[in-house]
N, C-alpha and C positions, 0 to 999 in steps of 0.2 A: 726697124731703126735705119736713117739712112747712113749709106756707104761716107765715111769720112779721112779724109786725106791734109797731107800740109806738102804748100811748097812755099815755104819761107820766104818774104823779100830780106836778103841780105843785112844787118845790121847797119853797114854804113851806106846803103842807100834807105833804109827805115827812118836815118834821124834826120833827113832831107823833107820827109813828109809828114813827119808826125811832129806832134810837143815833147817828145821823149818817152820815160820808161816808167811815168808815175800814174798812171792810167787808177784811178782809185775804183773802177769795177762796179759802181753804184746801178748801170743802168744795163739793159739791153736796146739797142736803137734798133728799129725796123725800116728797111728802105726797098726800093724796087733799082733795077738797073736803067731803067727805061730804056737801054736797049734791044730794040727789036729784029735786029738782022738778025738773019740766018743764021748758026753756028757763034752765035753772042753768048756761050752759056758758064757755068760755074769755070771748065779749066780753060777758055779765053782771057776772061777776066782776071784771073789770077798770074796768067801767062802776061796779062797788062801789066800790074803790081811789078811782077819780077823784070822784064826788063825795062821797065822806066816809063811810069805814066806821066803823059805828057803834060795831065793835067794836076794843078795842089791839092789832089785828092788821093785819100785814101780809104778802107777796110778791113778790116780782121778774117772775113767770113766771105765766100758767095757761094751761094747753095742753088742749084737748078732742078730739075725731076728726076737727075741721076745720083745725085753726090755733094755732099759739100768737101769746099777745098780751103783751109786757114792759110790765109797769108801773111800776117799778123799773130805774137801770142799775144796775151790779154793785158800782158802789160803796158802794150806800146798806146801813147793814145791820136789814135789814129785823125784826120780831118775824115769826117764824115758826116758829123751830127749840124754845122754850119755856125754852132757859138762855141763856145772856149768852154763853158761849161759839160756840156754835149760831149764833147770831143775828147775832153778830162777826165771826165764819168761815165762815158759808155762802150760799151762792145758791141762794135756797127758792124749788122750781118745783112746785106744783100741778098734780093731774090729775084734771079734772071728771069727775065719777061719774052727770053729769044722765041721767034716766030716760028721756031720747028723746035718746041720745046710742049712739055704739058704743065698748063701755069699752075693747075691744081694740085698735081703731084709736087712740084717746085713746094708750094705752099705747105702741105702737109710736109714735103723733107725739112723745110725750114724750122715749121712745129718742132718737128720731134728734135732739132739741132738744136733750141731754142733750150728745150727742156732741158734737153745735157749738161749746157750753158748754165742756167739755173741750179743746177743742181751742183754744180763745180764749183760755182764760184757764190755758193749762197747768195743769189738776188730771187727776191721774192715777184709773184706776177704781175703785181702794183706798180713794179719798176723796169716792164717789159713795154717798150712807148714805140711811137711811130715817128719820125724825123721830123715828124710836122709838130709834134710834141714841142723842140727844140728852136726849130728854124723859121716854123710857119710854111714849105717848103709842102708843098702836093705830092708828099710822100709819106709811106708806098701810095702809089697813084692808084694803081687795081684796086687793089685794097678798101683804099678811101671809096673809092665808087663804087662797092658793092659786090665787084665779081666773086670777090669770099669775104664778109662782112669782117672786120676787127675784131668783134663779139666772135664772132663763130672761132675765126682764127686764135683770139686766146683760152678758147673752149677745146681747141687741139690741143693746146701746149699742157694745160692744166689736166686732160684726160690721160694724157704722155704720162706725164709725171706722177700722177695720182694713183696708187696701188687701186685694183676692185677687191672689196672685201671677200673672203672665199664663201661658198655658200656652206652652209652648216650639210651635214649628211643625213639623209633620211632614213630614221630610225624603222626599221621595219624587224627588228627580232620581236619576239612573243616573252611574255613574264605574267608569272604568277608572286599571291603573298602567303605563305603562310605563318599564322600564329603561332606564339608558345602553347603549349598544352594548358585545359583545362579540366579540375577534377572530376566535372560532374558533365555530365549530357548536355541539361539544363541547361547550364553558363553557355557551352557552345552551339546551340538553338538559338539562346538570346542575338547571339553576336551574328548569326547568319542570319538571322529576321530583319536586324538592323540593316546590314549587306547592303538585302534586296530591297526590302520597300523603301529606306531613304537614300540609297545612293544609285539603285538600279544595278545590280552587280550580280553576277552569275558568283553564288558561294555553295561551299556543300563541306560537311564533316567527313573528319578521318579521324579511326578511332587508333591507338596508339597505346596498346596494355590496357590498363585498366584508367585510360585518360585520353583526349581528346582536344585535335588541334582543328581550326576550319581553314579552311582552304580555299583561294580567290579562282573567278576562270580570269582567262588571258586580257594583258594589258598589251596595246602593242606601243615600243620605245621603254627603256628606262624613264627616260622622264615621266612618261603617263604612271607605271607604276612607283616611282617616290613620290607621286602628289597623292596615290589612293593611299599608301604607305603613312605618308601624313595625316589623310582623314580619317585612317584608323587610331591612329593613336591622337587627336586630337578630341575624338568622342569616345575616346577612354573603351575600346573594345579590346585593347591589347598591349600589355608591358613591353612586349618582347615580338618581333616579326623578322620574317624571312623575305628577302627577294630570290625567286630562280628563275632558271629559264624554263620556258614551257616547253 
């Protein structure tokens, strides 16, 4: 997860820059910094925000390969997106392109800040767009041209967010089935003939006073022994069975 920080721009320079506090959280905007000097990264940009960008722009977010830093909470609605609507409905998050920077890593911090986002403020991946969505605006510029394709990039966000199923455990214990008792030999003959020639089953009799139960060899898993479990009692070889460990 990447390292995340706030260094607030001020309320009463906030309402200098933004439309106010009614930011309706519809969107996530995606943008590049484009710029590329030296030491241009997540806490310059933010250190821009706070003491007074020169320019009518604004951000919530700028994230580099080390950190993201909030400068904006979600409700301000910030100039970023380049229309009124954009700017109303989105959470515009920056990703610094500085030239002693790693843009990949930026990318992947972004994904995984992206995800957070999403998850906080329930917006779904459908409504995670690029500025160019918005403004028509070659932004993110990297991005658009292929350095980390869109696709791939909402394939980070969406793997972020997305639990992996756990995988089941591999059943390796040994089980046996045995029968209720039968009165006669004969009966339990019968049932051990069946076993082997239709099911292929290692079976053998246990004799038990004056009565007789048959007895299965090893299943390996519970599961494998309650499906023989089943084919016994589904071709009527036995009222009553036993599962144990072998």
């Amino acid at each position: 997860m990447v390292s995340i920080r706030q260094k607030l721009v001020p309320a009463n320079q906030a309402a200098k820059i933004t439309n106010g506090k009614n930011n309706a959280k519809k969107y996530i905007v995606v943008h590049e910094t484009d710029n590329t000097s030296v030491g241009a990264d997540a806490d310059a940009h933010a250190r821009l925000q706070i003491n007074g960008n020169s320019r009518a722009a604004s951000w919530h977010w700028q994230v580099d390969d080390h950190e993201a830093v909030q400068s904006f909470e979600h409700y301000w609605e910030c100039w970023g997106a380049g229309t009124y609507t954009g700017n109303t409905q989105g959470i515009q998050v920056e990703i610094c392109v500085n030239s002693d920077g790693n843009f990949n890593k930026a990318v992947e911090n972004a994904a995984a800040l992206i995800a957070k986002i999403m998850k906080d403020e329930n917006i779904s991946i459908q409504n995670v767009v690029q500025h160019h969505y918005f403004s028509g605006k070659n932004c993110p510029r990297n991005i658009r041209a292929g350095k980390v394709s869109w696709t791939n990039f909402l394939k980070m966000i969406t793997d972020i967010d997305t639990p992996q199923p756990e995988k089941p455990p591999t059943e390796s214990m040994k089980y046996r089935i045995i029968t209720g008792t039968y009165s006669t030999r004969n009966a339990a003959v019968s049932v051990v003939d069946v076993m082997k020639k239709r099911f292929g089953w290692v079976a053998y009799i246990e004799q038990e006073g004056a009565q007789y139960r048959v007895k299965t060899g090893t299943f390996t898993g519970l599961s494998a022994a309650k499906s023989a479990e089943i084919k016994i009692k589904t071709a009527k070889l036995a009222q009553v069975t036993y599962i144990i460990e072998a």
